[in-house]
PAVEXKOL-749333 format. One line per 4 residues: number of its first residue (from 1); their letters; for each residue x, y, z of N, C-alpha, C. Coordinates in Angstrom, 2 decimals. Example, Ala and Ser with C-alpha at 12.3 -4.5 7.8 and 13.67 -1.06 7.14 Angstrom:
// residues 2
1) AS) 13.19/-5.69/7.80/12.30/-4.50/7.80/13.20/-3.30/7.80; 12.85/-2.25/7.08/13.67/-1.06/7.14/12.90/0.03/7.87
This chain:
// residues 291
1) XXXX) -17.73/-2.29/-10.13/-17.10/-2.51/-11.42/-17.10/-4.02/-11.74; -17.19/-4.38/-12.89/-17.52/-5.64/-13.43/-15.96/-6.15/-13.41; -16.05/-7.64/-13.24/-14.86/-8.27/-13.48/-14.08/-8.02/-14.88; -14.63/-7.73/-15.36/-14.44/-7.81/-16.83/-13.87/-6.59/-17.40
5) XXXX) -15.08/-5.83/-17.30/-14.30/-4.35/-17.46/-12.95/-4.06/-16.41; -12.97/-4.45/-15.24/-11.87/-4.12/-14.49/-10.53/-5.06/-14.86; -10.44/-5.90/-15.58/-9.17/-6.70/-16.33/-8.99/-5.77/-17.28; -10.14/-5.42/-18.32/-9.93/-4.76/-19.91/-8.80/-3.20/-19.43
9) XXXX) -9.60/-2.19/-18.30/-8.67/-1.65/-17.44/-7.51/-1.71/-16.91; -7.22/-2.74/-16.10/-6.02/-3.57/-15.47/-5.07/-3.42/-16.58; -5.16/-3.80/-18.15/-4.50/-4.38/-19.25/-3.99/-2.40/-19.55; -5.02/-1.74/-19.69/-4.82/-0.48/-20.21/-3.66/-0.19/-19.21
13) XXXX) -3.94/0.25/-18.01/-2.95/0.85/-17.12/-1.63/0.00/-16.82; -1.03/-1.50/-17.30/0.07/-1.69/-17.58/1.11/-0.69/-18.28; 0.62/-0.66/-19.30/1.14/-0.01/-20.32/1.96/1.34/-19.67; 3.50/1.05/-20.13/4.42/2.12/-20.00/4.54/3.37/-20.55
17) XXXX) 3.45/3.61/-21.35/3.57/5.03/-21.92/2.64/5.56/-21.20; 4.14/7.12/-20.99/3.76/8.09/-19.65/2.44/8.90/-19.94; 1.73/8.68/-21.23/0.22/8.84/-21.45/-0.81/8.63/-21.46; -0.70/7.06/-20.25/-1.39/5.72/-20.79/-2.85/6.51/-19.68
21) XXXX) -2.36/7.34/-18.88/-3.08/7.59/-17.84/-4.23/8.26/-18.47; -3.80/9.54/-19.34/-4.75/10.52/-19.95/-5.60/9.38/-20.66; -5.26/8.41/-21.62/-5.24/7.92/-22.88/-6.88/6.95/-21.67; -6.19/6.52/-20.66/-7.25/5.82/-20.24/-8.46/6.50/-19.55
25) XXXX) -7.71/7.50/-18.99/-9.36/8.65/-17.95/-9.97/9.29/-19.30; -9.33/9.29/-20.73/-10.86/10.04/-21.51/-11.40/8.72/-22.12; -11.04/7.32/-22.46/-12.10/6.10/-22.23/-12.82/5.98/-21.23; -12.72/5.79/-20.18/-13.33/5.25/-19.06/-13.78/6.51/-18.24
29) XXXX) -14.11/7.36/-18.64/-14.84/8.26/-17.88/-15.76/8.24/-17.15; -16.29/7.48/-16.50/-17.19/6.74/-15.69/-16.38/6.65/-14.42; -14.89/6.49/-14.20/-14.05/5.59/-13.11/-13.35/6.60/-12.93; -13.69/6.91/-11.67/-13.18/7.87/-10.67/-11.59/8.10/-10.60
33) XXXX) -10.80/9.41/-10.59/-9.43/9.35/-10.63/-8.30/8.49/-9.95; -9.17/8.71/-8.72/-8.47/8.18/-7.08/-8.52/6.44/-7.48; -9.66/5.97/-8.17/-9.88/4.54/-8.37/-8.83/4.41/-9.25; -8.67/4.80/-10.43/-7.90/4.58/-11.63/-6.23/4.43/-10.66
37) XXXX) -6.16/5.34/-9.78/-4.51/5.87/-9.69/-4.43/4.42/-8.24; -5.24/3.93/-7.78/-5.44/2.70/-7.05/-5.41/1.59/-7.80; -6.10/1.14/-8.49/-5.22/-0.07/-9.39/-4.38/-0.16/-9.97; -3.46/1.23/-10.66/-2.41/1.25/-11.11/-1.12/1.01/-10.04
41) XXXX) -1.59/1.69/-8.99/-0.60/1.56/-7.60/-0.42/-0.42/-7.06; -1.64/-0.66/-7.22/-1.42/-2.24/-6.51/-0.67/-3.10/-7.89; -0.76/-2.75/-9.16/-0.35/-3.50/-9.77/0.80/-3.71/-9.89; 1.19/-2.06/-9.70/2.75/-2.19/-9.45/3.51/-2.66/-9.05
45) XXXX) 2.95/-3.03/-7.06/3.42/-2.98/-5.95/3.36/-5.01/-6.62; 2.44/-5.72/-7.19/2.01/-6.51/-6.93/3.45/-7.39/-7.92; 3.58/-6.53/-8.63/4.58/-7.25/-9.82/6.00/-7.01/-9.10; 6.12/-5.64/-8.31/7.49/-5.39/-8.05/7.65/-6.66/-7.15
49) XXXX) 6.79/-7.46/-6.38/6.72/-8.66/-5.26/7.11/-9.88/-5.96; 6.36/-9.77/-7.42/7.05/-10.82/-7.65/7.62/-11.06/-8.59; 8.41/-10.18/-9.00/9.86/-10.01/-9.69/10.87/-9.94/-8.24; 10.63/-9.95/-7.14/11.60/-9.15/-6.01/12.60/-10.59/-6.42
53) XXXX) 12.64/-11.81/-6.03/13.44/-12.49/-6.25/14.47/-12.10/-7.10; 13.91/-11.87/-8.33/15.15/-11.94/-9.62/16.11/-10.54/-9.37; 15.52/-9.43/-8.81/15.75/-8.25/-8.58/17.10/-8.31/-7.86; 16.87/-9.01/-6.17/18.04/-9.39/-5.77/18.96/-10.96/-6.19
57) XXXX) 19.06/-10.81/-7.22/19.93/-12.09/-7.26/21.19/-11.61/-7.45; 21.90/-12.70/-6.89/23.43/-11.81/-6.94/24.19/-11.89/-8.02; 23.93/-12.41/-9.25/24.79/-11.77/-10.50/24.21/-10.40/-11.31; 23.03/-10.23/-10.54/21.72/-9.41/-11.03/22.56/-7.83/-10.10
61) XXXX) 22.71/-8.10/-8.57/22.97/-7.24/-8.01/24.58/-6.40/-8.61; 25.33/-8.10/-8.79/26.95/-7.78/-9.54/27.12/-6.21/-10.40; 26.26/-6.77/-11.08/25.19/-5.74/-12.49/25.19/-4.42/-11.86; 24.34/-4.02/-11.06/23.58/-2.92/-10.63/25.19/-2.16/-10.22
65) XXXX) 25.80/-2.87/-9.05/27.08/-1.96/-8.85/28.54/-1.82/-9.94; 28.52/-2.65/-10.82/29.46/-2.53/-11.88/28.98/-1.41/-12.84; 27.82/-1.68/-13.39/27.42/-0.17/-13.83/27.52/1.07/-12.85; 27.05/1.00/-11.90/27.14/2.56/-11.09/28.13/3.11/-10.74
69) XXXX) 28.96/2.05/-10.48/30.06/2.40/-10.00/31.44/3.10/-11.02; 30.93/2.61/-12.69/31.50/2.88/-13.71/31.12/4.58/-14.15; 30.13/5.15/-13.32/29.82/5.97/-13.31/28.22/6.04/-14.56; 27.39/4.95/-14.63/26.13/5.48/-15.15/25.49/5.43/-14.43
73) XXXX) 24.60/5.93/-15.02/22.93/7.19/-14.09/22.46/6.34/-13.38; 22.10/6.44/-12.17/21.56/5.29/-11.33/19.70/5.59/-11.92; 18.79/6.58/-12.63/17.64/6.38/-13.15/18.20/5.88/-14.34; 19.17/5.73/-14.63/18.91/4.74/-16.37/19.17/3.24/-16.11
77) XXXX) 19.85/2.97/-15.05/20.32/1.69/-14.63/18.89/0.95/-14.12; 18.00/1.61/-13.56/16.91/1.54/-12.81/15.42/1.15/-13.92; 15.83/1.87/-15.02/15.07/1.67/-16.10/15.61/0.31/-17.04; 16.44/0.10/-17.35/16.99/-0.64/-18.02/16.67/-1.84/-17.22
81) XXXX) 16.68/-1.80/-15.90/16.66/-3.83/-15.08/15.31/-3.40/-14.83; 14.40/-2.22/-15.29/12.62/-2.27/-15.03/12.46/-2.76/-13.36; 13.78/-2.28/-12.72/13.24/-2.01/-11.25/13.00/-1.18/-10.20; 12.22/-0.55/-9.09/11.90/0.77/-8.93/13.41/1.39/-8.29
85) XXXX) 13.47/2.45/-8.73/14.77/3.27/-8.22/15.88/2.63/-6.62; 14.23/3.22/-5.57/14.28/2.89/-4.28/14.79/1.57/-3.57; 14.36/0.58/-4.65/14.85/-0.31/-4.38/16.02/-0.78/-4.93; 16.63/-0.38/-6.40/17.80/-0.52/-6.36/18.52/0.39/-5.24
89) XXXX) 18.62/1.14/-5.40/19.45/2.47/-4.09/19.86/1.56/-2.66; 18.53/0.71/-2.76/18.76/-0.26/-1.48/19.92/-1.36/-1.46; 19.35/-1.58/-2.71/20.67/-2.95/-2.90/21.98/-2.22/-3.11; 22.10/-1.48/-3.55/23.30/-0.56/-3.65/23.79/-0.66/-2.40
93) XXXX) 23.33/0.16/-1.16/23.81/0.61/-0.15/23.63/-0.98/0.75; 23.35/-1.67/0.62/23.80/-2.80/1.46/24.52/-3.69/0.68; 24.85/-4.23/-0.34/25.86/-4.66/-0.79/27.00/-3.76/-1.67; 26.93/-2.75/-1.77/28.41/-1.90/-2.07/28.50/-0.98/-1.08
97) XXXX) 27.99/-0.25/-0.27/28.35/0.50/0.95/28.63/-0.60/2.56; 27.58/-1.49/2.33/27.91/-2.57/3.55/26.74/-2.12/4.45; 25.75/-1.26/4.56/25.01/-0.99/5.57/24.12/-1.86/5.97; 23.79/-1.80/7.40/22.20/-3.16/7.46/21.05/-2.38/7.63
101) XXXX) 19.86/-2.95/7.24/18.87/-2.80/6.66/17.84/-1.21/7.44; 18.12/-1.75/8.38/17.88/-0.33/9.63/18.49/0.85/8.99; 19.40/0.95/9.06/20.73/1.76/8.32/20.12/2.67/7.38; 19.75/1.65/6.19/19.25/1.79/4.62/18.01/2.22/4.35
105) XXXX) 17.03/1.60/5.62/16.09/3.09/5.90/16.21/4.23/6.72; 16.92/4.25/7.33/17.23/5.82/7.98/17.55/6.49/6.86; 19.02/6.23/6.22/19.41/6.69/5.07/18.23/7.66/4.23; 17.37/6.60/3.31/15.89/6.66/2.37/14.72/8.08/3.41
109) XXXX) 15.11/8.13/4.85/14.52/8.77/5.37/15.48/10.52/5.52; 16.28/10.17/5.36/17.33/11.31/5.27/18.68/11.03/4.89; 18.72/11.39/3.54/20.06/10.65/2.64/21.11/11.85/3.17; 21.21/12.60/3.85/22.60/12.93/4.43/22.99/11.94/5.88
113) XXXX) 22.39/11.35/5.96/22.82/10.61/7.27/23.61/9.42/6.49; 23.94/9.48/5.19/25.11/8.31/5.11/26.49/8.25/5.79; 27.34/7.32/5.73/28.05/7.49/6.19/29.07/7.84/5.57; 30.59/8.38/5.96/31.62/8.79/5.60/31.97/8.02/5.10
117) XXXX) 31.76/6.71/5.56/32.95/5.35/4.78/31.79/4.37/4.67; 32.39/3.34/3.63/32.08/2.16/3.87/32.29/1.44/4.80; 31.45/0.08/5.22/31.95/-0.63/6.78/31.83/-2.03/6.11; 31.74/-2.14/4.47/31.99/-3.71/4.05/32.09/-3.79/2.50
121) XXXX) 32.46/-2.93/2.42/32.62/-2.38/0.84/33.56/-3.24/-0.04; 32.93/-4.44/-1.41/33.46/-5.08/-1.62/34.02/-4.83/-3.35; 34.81/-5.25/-3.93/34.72/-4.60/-5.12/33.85/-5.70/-6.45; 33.12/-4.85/-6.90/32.09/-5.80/-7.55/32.98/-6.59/-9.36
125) XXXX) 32.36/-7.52/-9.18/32.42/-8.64/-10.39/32.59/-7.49/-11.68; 33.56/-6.96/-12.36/33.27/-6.36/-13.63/33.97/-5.15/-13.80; 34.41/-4.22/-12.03/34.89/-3.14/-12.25/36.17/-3.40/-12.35; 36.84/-2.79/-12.70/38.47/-2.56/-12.90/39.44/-1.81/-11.54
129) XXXX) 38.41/-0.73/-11.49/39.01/-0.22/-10.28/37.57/0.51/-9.66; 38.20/0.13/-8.17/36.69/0.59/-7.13/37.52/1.07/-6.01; 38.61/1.69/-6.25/39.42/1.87/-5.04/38.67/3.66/-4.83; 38.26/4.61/-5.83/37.70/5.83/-5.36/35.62/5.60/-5.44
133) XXXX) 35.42/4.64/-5.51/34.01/4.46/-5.33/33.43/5.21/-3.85; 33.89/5.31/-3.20/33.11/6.06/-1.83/33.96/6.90/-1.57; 34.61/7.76/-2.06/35.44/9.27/-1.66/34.24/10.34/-1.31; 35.16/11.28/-0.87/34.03/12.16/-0.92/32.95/12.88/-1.84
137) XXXX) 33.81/13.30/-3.08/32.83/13.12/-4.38/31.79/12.13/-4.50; 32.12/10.87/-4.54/31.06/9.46/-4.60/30.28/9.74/-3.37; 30.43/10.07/-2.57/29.32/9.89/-1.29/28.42/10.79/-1.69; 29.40/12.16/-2.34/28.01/12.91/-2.36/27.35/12.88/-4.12
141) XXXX) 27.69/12.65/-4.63/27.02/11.38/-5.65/25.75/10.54/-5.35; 26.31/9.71/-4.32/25.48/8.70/-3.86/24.14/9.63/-2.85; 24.64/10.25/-2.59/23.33/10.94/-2.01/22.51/11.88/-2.16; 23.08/12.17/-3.64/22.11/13.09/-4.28/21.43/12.08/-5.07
145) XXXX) 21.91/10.86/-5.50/21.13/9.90/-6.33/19.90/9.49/-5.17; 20.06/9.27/-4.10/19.42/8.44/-2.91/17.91/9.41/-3.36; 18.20/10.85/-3.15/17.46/12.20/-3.47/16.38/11.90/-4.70; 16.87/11.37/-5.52/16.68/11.34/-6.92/15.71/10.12/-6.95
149) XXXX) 16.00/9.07/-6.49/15.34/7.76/-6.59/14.19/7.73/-5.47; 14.11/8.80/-4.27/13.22/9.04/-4.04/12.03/9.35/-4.61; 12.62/11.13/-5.42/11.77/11.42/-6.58/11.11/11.36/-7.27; 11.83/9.83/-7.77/11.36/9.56/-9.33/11.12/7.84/-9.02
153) XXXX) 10.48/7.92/-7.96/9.95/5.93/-7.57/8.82/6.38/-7.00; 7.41/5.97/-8.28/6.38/5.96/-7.96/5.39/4.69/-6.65; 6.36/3.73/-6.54/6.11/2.36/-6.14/6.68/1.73/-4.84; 8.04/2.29/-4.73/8.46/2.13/-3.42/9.06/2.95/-2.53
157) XXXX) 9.09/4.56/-2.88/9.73/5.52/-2.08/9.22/5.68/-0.85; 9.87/6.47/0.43/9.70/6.58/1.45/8.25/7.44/1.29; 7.96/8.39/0.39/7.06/9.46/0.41/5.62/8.60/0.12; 6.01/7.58/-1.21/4.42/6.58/-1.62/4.25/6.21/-0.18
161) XXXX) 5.09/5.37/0.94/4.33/4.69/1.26/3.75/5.61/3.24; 3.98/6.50/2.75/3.68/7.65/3.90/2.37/8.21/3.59; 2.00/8.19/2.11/1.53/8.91/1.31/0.12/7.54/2.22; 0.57/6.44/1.76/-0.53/5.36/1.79/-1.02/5.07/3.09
165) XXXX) 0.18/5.38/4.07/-0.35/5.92/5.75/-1.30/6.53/5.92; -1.31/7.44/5.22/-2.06/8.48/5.92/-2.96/8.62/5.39; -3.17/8.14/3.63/-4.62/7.91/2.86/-5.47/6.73/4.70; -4.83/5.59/4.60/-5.66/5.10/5.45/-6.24/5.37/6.37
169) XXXX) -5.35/6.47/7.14/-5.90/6.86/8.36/-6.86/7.81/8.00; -6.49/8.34/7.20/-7.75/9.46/6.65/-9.13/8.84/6.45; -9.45/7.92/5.57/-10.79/7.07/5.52/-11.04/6.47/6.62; -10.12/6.09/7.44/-10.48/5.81/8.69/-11.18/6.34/9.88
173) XXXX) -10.40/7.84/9.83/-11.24/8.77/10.41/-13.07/8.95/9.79; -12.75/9.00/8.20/-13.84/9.80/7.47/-14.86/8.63/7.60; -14.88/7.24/7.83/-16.07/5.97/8.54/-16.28/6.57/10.27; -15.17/6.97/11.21/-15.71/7.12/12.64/-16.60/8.41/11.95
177) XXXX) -16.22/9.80/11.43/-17.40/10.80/11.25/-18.76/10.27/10.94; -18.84/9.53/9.59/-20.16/8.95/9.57/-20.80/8.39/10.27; -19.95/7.33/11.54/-20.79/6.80/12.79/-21.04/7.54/13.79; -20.38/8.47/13.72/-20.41/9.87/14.60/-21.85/10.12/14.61
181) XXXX) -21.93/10.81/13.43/-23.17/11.86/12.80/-24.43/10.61/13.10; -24.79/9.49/12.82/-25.69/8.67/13.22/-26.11/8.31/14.43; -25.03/8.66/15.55/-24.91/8.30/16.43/-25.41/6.71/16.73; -23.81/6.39/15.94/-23.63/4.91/16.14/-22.68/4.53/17.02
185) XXXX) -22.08/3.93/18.36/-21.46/3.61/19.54/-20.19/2.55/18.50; -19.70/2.53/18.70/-18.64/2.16/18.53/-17.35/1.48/19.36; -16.57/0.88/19.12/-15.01/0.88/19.61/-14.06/0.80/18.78; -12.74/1.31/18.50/-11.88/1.44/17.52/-10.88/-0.13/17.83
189) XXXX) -9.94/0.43/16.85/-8.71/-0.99/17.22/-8.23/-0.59/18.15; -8.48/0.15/18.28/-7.20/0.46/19.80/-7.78/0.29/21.22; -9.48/0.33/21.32/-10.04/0.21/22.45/-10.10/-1.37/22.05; -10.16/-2.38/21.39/-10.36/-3.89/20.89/-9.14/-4.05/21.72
193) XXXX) -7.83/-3.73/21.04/-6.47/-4.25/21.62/-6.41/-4.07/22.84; -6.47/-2.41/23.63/-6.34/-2.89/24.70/-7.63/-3.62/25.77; -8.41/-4.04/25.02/-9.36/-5.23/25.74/-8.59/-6.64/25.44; -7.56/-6.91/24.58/-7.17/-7.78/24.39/-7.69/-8.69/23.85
197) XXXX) -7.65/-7.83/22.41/-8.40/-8.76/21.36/-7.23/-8.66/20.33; -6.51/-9.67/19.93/-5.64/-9.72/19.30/-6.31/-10.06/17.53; -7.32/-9.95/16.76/-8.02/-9.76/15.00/-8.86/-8.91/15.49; -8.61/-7.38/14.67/-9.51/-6.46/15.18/-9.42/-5.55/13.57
201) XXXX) -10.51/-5.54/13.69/-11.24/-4.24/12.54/-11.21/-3.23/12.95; -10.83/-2.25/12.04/-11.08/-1.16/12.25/-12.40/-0.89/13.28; -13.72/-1.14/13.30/-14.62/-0.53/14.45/-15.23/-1.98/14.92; -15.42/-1.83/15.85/-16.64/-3.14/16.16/-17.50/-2.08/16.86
205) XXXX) -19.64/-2.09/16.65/-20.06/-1.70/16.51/-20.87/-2.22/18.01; -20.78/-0.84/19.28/-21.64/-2.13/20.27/-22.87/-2.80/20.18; -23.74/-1.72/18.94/-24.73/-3.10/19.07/-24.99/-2.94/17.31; -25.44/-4.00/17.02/-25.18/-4.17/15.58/-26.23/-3.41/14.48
209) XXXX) -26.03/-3.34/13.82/-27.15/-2.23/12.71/-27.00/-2.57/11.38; -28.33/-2.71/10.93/-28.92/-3.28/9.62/-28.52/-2.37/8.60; -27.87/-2.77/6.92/-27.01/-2.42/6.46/-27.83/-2.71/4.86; -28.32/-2.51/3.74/-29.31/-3.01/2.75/-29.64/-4.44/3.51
213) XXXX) -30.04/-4.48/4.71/-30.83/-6.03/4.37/-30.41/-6.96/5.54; -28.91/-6.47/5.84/-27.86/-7.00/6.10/-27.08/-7.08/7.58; -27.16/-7.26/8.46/-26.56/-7.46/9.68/-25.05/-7.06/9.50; -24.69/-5.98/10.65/-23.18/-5.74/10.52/-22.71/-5.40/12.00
217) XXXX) -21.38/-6.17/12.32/-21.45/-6.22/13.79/-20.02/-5.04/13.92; -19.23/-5.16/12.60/-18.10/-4.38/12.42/-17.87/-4.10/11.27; -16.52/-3.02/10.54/-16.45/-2.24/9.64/-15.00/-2.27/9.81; -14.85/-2.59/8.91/-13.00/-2.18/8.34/-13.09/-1.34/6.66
221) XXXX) -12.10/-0.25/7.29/-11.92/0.26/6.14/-10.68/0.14/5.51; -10.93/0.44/4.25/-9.56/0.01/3.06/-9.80/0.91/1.92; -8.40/1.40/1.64/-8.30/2.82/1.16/-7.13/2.45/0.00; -8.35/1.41/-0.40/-7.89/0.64/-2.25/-8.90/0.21/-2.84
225) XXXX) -8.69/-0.35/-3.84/-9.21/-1.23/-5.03/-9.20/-2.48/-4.59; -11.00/-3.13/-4.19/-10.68/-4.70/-3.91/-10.80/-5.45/-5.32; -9.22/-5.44/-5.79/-9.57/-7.12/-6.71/-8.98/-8.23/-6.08; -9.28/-8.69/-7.34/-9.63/-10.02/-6.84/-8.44/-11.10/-6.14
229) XXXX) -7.40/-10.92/-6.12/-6.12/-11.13/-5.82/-6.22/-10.67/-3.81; -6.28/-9.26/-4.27/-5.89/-8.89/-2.41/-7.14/-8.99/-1.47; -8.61/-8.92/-2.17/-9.70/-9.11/-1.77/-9.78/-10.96/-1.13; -9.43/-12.18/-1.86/-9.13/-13.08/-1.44/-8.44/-12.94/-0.12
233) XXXX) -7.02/-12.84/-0.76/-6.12/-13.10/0.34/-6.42/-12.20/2.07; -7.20/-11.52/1.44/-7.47/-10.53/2.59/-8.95/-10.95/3.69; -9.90/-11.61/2.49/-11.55/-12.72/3.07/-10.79/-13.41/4.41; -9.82/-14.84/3.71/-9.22/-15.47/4.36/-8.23/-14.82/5.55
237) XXXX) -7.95/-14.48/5.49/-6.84/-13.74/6.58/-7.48/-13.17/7.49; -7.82/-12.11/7.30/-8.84/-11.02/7.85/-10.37/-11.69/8.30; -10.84/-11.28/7.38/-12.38/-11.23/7.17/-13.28/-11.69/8.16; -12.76/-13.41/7.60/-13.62/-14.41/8.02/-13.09/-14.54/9.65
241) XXXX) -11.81/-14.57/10.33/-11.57/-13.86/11.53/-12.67/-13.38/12.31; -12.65/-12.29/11.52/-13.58/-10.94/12.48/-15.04/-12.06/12.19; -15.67/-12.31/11.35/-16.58/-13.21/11.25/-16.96/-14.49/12.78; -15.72/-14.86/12.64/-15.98/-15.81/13.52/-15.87/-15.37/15.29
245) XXXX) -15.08/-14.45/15.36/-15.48/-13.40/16.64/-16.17/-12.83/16.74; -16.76/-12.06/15.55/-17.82/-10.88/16.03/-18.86/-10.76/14.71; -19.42/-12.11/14.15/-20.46/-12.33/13.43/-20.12/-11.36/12.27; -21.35/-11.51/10.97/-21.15/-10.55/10.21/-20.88/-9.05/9.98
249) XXXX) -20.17/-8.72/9.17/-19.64/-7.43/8.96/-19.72/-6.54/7.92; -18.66/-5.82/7.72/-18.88/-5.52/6.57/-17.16/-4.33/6.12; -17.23/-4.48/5.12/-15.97/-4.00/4.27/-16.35/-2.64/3.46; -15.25/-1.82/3.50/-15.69/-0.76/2.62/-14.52/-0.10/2.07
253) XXXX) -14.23/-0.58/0.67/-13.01/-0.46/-0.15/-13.76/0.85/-0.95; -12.64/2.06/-0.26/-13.43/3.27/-1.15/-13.11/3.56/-2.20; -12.05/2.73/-3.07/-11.65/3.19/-4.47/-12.26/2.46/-5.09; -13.44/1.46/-4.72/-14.39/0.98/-5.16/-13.62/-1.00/-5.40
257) XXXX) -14.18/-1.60/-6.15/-14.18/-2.96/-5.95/-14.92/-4.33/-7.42; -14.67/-5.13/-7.52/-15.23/-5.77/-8.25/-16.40/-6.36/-7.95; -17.32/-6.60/-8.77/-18.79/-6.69/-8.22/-18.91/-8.08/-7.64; -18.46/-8.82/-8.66/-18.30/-10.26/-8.56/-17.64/-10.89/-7.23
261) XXXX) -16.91/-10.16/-6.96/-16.37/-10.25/-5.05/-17.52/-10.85/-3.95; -18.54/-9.32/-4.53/-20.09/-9.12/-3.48/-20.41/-10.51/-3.12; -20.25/-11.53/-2.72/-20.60/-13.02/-2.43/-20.53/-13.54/-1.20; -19.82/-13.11/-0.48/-20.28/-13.57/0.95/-21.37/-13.51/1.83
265) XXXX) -21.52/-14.34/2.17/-22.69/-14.38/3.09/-22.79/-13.46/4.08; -21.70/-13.35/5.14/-21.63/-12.83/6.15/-20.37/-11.67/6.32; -20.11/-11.13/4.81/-19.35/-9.89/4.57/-19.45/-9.18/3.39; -20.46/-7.95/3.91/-21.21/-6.94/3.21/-20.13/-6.28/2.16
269) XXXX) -19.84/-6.25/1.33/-18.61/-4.73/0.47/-19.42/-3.82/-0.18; -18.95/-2.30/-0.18/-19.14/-1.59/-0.05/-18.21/-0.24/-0.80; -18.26/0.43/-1.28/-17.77/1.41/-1.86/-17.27/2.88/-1.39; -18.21/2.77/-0.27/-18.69/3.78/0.70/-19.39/4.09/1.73
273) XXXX) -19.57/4.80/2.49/-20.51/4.96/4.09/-21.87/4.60/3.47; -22.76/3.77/4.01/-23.84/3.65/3.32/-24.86/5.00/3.64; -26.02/5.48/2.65/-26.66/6.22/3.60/-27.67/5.99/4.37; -28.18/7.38/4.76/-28.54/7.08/6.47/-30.10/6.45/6.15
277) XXXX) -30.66/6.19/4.68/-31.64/5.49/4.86/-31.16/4.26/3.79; -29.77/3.87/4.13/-29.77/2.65/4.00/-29.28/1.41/5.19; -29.08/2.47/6.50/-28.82/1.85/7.56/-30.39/1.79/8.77; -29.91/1.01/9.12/-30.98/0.70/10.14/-30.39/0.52/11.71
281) XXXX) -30.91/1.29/12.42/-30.14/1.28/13.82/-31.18/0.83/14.86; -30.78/-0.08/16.00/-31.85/-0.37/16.90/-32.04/0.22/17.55; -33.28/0.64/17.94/-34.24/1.72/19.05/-33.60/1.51/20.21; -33.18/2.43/21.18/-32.22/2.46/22.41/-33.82/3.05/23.11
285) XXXX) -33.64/1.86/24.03/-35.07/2.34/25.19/-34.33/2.64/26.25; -35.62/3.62/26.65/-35.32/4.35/27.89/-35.25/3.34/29.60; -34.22/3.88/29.86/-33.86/3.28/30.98/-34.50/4.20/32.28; -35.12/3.32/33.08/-35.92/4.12/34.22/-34.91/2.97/35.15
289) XXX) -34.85/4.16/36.24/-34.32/3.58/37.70/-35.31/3.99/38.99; -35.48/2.77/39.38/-36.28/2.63/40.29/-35.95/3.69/41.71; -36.98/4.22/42.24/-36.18/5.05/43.78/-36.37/4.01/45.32
């Protein structure tokens, strides 16, 4: 995808109307679902990062529990400060319930495991009275909302980012099948680590194989959209790493990628498993043992 077209995109899928999705898959019909619902996901994630500051500020937080506690909707409160549910619910339960952070994900992982009481429960800037805020009614209030903000948080719920677990491991697997079927030798991260290799790619390849043109000594997979933002930060961090341990490589962002990225010298990107007559594997000679 062109830089260009993928901004004109980027700009479409901002947009808060809950139609923007249809409105954009019958334009761009060319761009795959899974791709479309991948840049909409990072953009999210990318803005909720950096709004997070203002999110928790504490006349900001004051806010969040003076309304809830007055008894409005914790999804209208959530809409109104344009922050994801999950994460208000969070600030909730550690500054008006008192819990620490461990706590507040167990909770998000099973909202009946709150507790009976508060253990630091303070009364917020605005309410009048907060003396029945955690009774038993309010608890179970509060944890049918916990329920709710699960639900209805496309961006930071316990379920998205389980959801994004297991997308990875899945493409992860679905690159070892393809080296499988070629019978390409391999080692995973986990045979790297325990060799004690502390920057490890997804595969390092034991002996290396020609790729359009291209020398590749390893393969990491990524089960997103490389723009240009996480594709950077990720060259530097990552990349060039594995580069300097284990020579050129190669990347394969399956929700596809910006073209303009394609520039490294010594890190191939990729969309997908290449095919098998676009790889080149070296001839394994026969080994004779002497008697």
């Amino acid at each position: 995808m062109k830089a260009a077209e993928y901004e004109e995109l980027r700009e479409a899928l901002l947009h808060k109307d809950t139609k923007v999705l249809d409105a954009v898959r019958s334009k761009y019909t060319w761009v795959q679902y899974d791709t479309l619902m991948a840049i909409r996901s990072q953009e999210r994630s990318r803005h909720v990062r950096l709004q997070h500051p203002k999110f928790r500020a504490r006349q900001r937080i004051q806010e969040y529990i003076a309304r809830y506690t007055s008894g409005e909707d914790i999804l209208d409160i959530s809409k109104d400060f344009d922050i994801p549910p999950c994460l208000l619910v969070r600030f909730l339960l550690e500054h008006m319930v008192g819990l620490q952070k461990h706590q507040i994900t167990s909770c998000l992982r099973d909202p009946t495991s709150l507790p009976d009481s508060p253990t630091n429960f303070k009364v917020p800037v605005g309410c009048k009275d907060a003396s029945n805020v955690f009774n038993p009614v309010s608890k179970t209030r509060l944890c049918a909302d916990v329920y709710r903000c699960i639900d209805n948080d496309p961006v930071s719920s316990p379920n998205v980012e389980m959801i994004r677990r297991v997308t990875g491991l899945e493409y992860e697997m679905l690159l070892r099948e393809h080296l499988q079927s070629l019978g390409i030798v391999y080692q995973s991260e986990d045979d790297l680590r325990a060799a004690g290799f502390s920057k490890t790619p997804d595969v390092k390849l034991v002996a290396p194989i020609g790729v359009c043109g291209r020398m590749v000594n390893w393969i990491d997979s990524k089960a997103s959209f490389g723009d240009e933002h996480s594709h950077k930060m990720q060259a530097s961090d990552q990349f060039q790493s594995y580069v300097n341990r284990y020579g050129p490589g190669m990347v394969i962002y399956w929700f596809g990628f910006i073209d303009e990225l394609n520039d490294h010298p010594d890190v191939l990107l990729m969309d997908r498993f290449p095919d098998k007559s676009e790889v080149y594997c070296l001839p394994v000679a026969p080994v004779q043992f002497k008697r």
